[in-house]
C-alpha positions as CSV (number, residue, x, y, z in Angstrom):
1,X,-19.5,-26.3,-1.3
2,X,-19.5,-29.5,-3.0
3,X,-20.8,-32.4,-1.1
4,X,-21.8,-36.5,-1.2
5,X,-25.1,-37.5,0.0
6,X,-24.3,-41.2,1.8
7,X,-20.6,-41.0,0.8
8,X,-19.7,-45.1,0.6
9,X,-16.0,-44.4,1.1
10,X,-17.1,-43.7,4.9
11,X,-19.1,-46.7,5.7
12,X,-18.1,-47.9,9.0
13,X,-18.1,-51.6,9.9
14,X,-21.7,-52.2,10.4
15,X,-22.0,-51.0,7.1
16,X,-23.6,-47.3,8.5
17,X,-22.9,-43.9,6.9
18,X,-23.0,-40.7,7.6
19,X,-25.5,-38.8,5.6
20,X,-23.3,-36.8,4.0
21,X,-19.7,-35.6,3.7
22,X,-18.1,-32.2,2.0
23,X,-15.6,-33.0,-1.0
24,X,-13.9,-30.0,0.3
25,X,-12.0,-29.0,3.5
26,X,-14.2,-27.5,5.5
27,X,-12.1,-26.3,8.9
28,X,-8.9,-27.4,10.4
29,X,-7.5,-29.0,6.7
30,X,-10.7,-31.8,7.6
31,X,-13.7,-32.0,5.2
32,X,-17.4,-31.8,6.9
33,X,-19.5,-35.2,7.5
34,X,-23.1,-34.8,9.0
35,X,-25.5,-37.4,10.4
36,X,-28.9,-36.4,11.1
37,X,-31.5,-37.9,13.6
38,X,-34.9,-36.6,14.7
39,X,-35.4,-38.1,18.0
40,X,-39.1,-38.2,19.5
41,X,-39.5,-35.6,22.2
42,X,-42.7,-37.7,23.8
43,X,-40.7,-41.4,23.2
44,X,-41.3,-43.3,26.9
45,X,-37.7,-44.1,26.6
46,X,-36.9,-40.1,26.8
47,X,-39.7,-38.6,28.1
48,X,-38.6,-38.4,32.1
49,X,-35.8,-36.0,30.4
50,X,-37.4,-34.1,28.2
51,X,-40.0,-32.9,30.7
52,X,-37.3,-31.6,32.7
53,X,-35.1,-30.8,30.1
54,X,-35.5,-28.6,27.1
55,X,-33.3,-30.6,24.4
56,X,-32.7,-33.9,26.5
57,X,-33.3,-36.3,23.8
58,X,-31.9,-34.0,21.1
59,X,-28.9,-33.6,23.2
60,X,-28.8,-37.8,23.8
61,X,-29.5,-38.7,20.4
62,X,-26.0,-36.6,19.1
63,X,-24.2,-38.1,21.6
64,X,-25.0,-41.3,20.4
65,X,-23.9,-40.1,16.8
66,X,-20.8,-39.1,18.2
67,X,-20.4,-42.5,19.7
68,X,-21.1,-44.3,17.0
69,X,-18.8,-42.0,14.2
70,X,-16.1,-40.9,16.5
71,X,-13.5,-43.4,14.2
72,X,-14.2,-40.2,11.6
73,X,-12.8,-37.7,14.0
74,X,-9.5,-38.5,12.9
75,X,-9.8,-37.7,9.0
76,X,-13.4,-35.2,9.0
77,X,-15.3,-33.0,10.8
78,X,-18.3,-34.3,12.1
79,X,-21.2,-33.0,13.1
80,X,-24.8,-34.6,14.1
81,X,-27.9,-32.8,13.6
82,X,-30.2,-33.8,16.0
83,X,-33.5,-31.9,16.2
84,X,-36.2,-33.2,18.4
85,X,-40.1,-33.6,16.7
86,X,-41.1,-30.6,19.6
87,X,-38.2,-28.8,17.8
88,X,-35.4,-28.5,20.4
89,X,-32.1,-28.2,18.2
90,X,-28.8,-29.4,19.6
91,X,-25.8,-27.4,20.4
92,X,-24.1,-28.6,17.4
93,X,-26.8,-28.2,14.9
94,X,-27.4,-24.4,16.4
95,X,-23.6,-24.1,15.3
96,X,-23.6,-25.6,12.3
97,X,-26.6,-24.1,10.4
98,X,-25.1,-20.2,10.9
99,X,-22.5,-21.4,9.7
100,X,-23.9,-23.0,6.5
101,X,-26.0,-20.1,6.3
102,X,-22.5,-17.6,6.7
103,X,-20.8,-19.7,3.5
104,X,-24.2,-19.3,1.4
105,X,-24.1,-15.7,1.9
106,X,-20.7,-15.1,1.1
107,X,-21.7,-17.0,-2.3
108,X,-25.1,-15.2,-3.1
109,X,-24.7,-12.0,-0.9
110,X,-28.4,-12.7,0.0
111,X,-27.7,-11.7,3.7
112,X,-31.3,-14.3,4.6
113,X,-29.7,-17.4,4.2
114,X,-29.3,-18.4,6.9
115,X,-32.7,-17.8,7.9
116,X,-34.4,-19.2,4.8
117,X,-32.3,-22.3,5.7
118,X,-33.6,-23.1,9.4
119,X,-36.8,-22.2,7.6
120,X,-36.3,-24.7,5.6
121,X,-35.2,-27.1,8.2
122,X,-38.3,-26.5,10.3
123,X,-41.1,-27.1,7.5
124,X,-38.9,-30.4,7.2
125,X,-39.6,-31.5,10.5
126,X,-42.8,-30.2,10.9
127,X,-44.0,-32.4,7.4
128,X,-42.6,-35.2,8.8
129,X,-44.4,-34.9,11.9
130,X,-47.4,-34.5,10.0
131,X,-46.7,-37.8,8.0
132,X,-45.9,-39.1,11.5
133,X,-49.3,-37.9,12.9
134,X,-51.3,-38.9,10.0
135,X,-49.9,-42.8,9.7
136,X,-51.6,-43.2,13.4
137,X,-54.9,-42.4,12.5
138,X,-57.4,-45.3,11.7
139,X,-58.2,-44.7,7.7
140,X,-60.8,-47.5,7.4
């Protein structure tokens, strides 16, 4: 499916975009835009949720994305793909990547796509927690 990576006919009026948008229809007559976020499960400003609850800052953070894109609603799709750095995935993300991973098959008729995508997804996060961890330590 074709896509945009930071498509600049969507900027909103703070001058944000969404990470990325579909050239194509992707349900509903509406092409797909995406926004993704990695919030930090340990962050003090989330952590008294995410202790108690599996995907509370995940779930937070794509609410916020909603918020803030909602004025896309009326012409795309959009989903937010928020994945927490302890690796609690979002409703919409957990919907969104089968689904990704569905379309790819259909293509390649490699019936592992969508697994080799959240695979993919995972290393992702897990590098840039590793880039994350690494930046704190004292190199001198």
């Amino acid at each position: 499916m074709p896509a945009v990576k930071e498509p600049v006919n969507l900027t909103l009026e703070d001058n944000k975009l969404p990470d990325g948008s579909t050239l194509l229809p992707w349900a509903k007559g509406k092409p797909l835009a995406w926004d993704v976020t990695v919030p930090d499960t340990y962050a003090e400003s989330d952590i008294a949720d995410t202790v108690s609850t599996p995907g509370a800052a995940a779930h937070q953070a794509a609410q916020h994305k909603i918020a803030k894109y909602f004025m896309l609603a009326s012409t795309h799709m959009f989903y937010p793909i928020a994945i927490e750095t302890a690796g609690a995935w979002h409703d919409m993300a957990i919907e969104l990547v089968p689904e990704i991973g569905r379309l790819t098959t259909v293509i390649t008729q490699d019936t592992r796509e969508t697994v080799f995508l959240s695979q993919r997804l995972s290393l992702a996060l897990q590098r840039g927690n590793a880039v994350s961890f690494l930046n704190t330590m004292n190199t001198e």
